[in-house]
N, C-alpha and C positions, 0 to 999 in steps of 0.2 A: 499665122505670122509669128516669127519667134520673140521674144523678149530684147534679142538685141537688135531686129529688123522696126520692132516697134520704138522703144527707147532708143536706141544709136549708139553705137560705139566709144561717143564722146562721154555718154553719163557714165560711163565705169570708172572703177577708184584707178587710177596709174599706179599707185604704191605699194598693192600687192595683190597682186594677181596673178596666183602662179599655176604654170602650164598642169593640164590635170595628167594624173599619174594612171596610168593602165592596169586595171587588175587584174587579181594574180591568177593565172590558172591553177585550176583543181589539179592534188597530186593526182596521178593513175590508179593509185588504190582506194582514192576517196568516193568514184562513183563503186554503187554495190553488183553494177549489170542486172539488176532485178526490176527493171521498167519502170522506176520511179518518174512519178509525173509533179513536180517539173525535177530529173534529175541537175545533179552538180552541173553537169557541160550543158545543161540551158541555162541554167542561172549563167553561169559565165559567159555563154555565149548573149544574154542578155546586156549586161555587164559590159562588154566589148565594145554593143554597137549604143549604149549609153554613153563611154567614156568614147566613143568618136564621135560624135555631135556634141558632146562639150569640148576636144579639142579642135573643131572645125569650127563652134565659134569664138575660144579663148585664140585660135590661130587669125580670123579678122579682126577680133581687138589687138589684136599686139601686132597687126597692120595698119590699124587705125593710130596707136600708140607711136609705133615707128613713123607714120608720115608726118604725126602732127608733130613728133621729138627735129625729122628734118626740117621741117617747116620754121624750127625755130633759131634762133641765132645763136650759141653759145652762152653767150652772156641770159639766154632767157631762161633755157634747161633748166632744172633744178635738181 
């Protein structure tokens, strides 16, 4: 079970949580082609599908954030 299936979308701060950023790929001349274990394009390839399960659950919080913001009246927003 994840941390935000356990905990719930309601315990996260609203104030700043921002969307995470995708890292950078390796230039072309950074791998050597000499079979390094774990070369550049694993690590990134790593990297990738880390930074996509943090934005598929920063994307349910800030679904969770969006229902509970309509949910509220104007005057309650802050």
């Amino acid at each position: 079970m994840s941390t935000l299936q356990a905990i719930g979308p309601e315990a996260f701060d609203d104030d700043f949580d921002p969307q995470p950023e995708p890292p950078e790929a390796p230039d072309d001349y950074a791998c050597c082609h000499s079979g390094c274990q774990p070369c550049v394009w694993d690590m990134y390839d790593s990297a990738v599908s880390e930074y996509r399960q943090k934005l598929a659950a920063w994307q349910l919080r800030e679904a969770a954030r969006q229902a509970r913001a309509a949910d509220k009246g104007p005057d309650e927003q802050h």
